[in-house]
C-alpha positions, 0 to 999 in steps of 0.5 A: 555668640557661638557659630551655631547660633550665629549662624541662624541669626539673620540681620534685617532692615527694619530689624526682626525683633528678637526677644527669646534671650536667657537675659534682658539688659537694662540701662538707667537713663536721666530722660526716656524721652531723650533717650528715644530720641537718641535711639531712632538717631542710632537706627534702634527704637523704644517701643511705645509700652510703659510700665512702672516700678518702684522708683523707676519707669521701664520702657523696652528698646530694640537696638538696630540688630533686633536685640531688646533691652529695657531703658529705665528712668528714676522717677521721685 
């Protein structure tokens, strides 16, 4: 992240979610349900909407300093 930018970015307990970002990163997970459980462990969560595309559920996260990414599950 470039110091200018860094600068402006405050770190908060609960994290403020941030979600104005140019991108938004996805990981392919085998269980959203495990992969929740995994996230509050490390201090992030999975926000509770749900929506589903072609061959997959896509639940958004939020990662213990705010960031958002989506965690996608293949459904059959």
């Amino acid at each position: 992240m470039p110091p200018d930018v860094a600068s402006q970015v405050e770190i908060t307990s609960p994290p403020q979610v941030r979600d104005r970002a140019a991108i938004k990163f996805f990981c392919t997970v085998a269980s959203l349900s495990g992969a929740e459980a995994t996230a509050h462990a490390l201090g992030g969560q999975v926000l509770p909407e749900q929506w589903q595309g072609p061959g997959f559920v896509v639940r958004n996260t939020v990662d213990p300093e705010g960031n958002i990414f989506q965690l996608r599950e293949g459904v059959v």
